[in-house]
C-alpha positions in Angstrom: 178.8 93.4 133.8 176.3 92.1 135.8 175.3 91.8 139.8 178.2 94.0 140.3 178.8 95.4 144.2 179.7 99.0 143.9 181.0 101.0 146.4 180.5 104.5 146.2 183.0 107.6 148.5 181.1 110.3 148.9 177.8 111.5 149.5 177.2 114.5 147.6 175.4 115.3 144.3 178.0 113.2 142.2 177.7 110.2 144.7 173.9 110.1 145.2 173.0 110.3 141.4 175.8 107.4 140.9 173.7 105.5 143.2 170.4 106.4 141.6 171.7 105.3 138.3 174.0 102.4 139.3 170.6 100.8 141.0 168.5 101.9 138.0 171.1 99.1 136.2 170.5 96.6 139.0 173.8 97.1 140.6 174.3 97.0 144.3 175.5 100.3 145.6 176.3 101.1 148.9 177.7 105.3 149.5 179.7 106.1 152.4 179.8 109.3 153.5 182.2 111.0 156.2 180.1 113.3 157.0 178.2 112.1 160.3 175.5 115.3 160.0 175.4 114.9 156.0 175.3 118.1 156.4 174.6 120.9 153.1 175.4 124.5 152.6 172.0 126.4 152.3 172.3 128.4 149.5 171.5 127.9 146.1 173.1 126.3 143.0 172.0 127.0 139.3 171.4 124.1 136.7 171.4 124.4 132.7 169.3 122.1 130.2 171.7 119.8 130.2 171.3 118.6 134.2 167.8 118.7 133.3 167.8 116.3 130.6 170.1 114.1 132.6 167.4 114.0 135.5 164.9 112.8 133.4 167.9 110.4 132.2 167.9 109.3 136.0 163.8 109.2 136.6 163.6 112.2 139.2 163.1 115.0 137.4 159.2 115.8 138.4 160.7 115.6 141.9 163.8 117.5 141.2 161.8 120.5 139.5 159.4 120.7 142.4 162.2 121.4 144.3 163.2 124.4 142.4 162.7 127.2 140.0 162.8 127.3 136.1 164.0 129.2 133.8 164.6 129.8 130.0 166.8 132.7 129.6 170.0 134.4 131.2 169.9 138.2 131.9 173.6 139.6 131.5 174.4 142.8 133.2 177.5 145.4 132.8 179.1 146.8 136.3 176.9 149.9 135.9 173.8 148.2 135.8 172.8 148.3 132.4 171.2 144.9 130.8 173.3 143.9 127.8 172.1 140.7 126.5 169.6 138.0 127.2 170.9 135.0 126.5 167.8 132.2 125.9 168.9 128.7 126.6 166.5 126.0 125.2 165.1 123.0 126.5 167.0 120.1 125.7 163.8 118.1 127.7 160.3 118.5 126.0 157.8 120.3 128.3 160.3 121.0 130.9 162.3 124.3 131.5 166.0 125.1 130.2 167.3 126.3 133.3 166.8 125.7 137.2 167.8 127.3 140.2 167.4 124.5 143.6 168.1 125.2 147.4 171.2 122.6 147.9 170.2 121.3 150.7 166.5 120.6 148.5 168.4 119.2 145.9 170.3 116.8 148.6 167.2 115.6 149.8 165.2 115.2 146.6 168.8 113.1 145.6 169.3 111.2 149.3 165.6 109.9 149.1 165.7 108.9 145.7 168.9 106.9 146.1 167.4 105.5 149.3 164.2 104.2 147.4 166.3 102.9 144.7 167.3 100.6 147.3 171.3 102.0 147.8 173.0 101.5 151.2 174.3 105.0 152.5 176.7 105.2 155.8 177.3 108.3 157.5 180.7 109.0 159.5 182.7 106.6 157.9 186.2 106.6 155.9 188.2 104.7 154.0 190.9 103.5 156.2 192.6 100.6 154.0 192.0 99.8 150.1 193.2 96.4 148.6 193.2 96.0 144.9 194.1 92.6 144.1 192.8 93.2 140.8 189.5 91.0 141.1 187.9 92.8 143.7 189.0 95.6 146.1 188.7 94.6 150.1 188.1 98.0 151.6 188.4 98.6 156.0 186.7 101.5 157.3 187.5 104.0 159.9 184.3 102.7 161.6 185.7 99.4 161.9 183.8 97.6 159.2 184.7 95.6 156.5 183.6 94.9 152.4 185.0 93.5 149.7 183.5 95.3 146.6 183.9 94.6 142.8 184.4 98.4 141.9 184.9 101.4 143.8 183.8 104.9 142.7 185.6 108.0 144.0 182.8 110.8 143.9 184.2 112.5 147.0 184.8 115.6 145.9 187.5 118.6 145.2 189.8 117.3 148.0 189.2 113.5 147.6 191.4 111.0 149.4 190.5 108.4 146.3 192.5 111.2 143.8 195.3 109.9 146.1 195.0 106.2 145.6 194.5 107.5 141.6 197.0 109.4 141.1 198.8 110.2 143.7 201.2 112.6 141.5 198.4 115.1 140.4 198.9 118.3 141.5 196.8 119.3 144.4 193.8 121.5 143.3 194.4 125.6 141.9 193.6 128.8 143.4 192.4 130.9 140.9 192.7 134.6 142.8 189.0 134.7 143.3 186.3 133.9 146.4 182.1 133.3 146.0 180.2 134.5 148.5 177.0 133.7 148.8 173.7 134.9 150.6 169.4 133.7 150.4 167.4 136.8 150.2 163.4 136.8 149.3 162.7 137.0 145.6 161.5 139.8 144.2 158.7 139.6 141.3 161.6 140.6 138.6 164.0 137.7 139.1 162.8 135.1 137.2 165.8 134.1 135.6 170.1 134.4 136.6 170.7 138.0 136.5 174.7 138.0 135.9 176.6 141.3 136.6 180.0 140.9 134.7 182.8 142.7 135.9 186.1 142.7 138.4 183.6 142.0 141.2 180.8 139.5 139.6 177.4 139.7 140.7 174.3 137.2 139.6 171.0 136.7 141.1 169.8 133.2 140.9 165.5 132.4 141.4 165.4 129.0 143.9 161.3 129.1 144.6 158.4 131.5 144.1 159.4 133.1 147.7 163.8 133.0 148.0 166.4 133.5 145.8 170.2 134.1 146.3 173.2 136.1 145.3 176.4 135.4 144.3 179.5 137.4 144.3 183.4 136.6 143.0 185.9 138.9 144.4 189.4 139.0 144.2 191.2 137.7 146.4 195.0 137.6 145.5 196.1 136.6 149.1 193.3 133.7 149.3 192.2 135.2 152.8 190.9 132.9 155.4 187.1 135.4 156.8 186.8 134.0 160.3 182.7 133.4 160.8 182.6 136.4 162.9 182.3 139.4 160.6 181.4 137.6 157.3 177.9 139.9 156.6 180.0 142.9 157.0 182.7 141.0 154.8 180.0 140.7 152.2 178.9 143.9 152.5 182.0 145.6 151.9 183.0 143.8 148.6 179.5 145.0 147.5 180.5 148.8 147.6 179.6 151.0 144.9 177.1 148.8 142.8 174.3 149.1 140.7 171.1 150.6 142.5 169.3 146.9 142.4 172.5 145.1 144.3 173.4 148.3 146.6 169.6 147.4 147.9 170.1 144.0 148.6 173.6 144.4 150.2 171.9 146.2 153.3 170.1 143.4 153.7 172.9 141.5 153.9 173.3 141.1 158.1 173.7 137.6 159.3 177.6 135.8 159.6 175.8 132.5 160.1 174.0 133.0 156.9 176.7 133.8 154.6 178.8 130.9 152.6 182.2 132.0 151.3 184.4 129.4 149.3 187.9 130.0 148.0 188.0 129.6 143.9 190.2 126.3 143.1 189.9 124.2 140.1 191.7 120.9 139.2 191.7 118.7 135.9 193.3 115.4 135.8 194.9 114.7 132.2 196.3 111.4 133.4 193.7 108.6 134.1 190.9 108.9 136.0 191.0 104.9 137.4 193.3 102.6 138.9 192.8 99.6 138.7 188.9 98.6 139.4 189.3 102.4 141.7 187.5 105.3 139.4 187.4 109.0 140.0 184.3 111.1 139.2 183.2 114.7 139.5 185.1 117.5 141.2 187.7 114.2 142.0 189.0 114.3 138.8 187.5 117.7 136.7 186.7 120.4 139.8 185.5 123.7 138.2 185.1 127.4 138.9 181.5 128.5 139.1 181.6 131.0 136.2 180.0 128.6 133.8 177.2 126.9 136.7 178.7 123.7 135.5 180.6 121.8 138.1 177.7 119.7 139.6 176.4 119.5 136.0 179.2 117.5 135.2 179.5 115.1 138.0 175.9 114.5 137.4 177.0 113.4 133.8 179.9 111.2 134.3 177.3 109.2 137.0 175.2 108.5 134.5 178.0 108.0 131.3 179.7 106.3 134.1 177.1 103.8 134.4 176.3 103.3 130.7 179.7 102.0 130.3 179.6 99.6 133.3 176.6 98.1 131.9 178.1 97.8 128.1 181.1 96.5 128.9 182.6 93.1 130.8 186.0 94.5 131.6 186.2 97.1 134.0 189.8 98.4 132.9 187.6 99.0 129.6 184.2 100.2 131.1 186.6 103.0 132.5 188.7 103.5 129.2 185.4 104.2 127.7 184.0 106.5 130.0 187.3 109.3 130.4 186.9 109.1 126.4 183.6 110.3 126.1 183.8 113.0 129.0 187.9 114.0 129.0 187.0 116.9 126.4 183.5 118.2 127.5 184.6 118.3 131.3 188.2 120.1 130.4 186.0 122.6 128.4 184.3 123.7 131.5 187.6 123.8 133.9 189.2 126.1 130.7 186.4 128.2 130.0 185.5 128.9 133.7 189.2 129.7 134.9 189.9 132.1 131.7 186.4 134.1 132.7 187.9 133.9 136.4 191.4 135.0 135.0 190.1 137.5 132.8 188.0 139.2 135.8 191.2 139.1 138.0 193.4 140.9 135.1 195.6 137.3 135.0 194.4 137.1 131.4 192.2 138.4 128.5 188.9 139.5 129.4 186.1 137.4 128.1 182.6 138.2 126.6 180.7 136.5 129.1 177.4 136.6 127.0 179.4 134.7 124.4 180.9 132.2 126.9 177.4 131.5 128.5 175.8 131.1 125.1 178.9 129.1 124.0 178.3 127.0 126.7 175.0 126.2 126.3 175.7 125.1 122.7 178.6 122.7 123.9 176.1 121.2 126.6 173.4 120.4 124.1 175.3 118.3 122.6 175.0 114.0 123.7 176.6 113.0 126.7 
């Protein structure tokens, strides 16, 4: 299909690498984002070889690893402290890194700029209000008051998307697995060059972003899925931290500032149905929203842009561009959701506990593999 006018619902990592992609093919992209701020959580997020081949896949990579801090191996911890494994992850991308840990809000800007000098249209504050299908095109009224008629309209917008609805509006809303993340930047120490993960009922990994900051995660359980009002979060954090390892009992004193401190209730969704609707498809946490126990999530959205894409370009039919594209992600996306809620479940006592040395280096094996 050619000269196609996409429209993209979201503005987040899934959206803006659709749009760097999608242009990259010579189609017109335009991203709407309700978001008026745009605004990014500033923590950290980790990225395996696989999101690093698929940014050289998209042209940005130099960019993207400037931004960031690579890696080649995964340190795994047990809840007294002791190192266990280390886990090396190879470069799928000659010359580059395996692994990287990014600043979100340095990966949104690396991503937003790219997507801007690709030449994509990107709207901030505005909704979908009103979606026609009429099965040529799809006329689409905004809560800003604006019109377009587009040719295909992707849904990138994210664990809670109002596209899923238009989809499939039967799917189940999204999963709470019994766990929270929290999440805190602290200055990098010399010996964190790689993700430290502490296995255990409360989960504990250090991730490298730059030569100066790094931060930590931690999963708790949270079997009530408590709402932390802002006020009180540090000691929150704190508190869950109690009676770890020497190296994280240091770092939790640091731990002082509510603003500072991101914490996200554990959900997870996988649509088995179809992921389109007519010329309406779903990508990302849409349609596949993971845990974090694997660092996948984003991994995957960044995929499906670019698979996403292939297929648009390859085939004339849209019904079929999108029949091809669920085929070659359904299983490699349901992996991830699975493995990362039976590590979730197995932390929580809701299931088996897994080896997560094996399941990391399982992982990594499963994400060499083609897209």
């Amino acid at each position: 299909m050619n000269n196609l006018n996409i429209l993209v619902v979201g503005g987040g990592i899934g959206g803006l690498t659709s749009a760097i992609a999608l242009r990259r093919a010579g189609f017109e992209v335009t991203i709407i984002e309700k978001d008026p701020d745009w605004s990014v959580y500033g923590v950290g997020i980790i990225q395996q070889a696989n999101v690093i081949r698929a940014m050289a896949d998209l042209g940005i990579i130099d960019d993207y690893l400037d931004a960031g801090f690579g890696f080649d191996q995964v340190e795994i911890y047990i809840p007294n402290g002791q190192r266990v494994a280390t886990i090396p992850s190879p470069s799928l991308t000659p010359g580059y890194p395996a692994n990287v840990g990014i600043g979100r809000r340095a990966l949104h800007q690396v991503l937003g700029d790219r997507a801007l000098a690709a030449g994509a249209t990107i709207r901030l504050g505005a909704t979908v209000s009103v979606l026609d299908d009429d099965g040529n095109g799809v006329d689409v009224a905004f809560s800003d008051g604006a019109r377009g008629r587009y040719d295909i309209v992707i849904g990138a917008d994210g664990l809670y998307s109002q596209m899923r609805g238009h989809v499939a509006p039967e799917a189940a809303p999204p999963a709470f697995v019994g766990q929270g993340v929290w999440r805190y930047n602290f200055p990098r120490p010399t010996d964190v060059t790689a993700l430290c993960a502490y296995d255990g009922p409360i989960g504990v990994g250090l991730v490298p972003l730059s030569d100066s900051l790094m931060y930590m995660y931690v999963t708790t359980p949270e079997p009530e899925n408590r709402r932390y009002p802002r006020a009180g979060l540090a000691a929150e954090m704190r508190a869950k931290l109690t009676g770890q390892p020497p190296r994280i009992a240091a770092l939790a004193e640091q731990i002082s500032d509510d603003d500072a401190v991101v914490y996200k209730p554990l959900e997870w969704i996988m649509l088995d149905g179809p992921w389109h609707r007519g010329r309406v498809v779903l990508i990302g946490d849409a349609v596949h929203a993971t845990t974090p126990h694997l660092g996948q999530g984003a991994g995957m959205a960044i995929e499906d842009s670019i698979v996403l894409t292939e297929e648009l370009a390859r085939h004339a039919d849209p019904e079929a561009a999108f029949t091809a594209f669920r085929a070659r992600r359904i299983d490699r996306c349901r992996y991830i959701v699975e493995q990362s809620k039976a590590i979730s479940f197995g932390q929580t006592g809701q299931g088996p506990r897994l080896d997560q040395g094996k399941a990391t280096h399982e992982m990594f094996q499963m994400t060499a593999q083609p897209i």
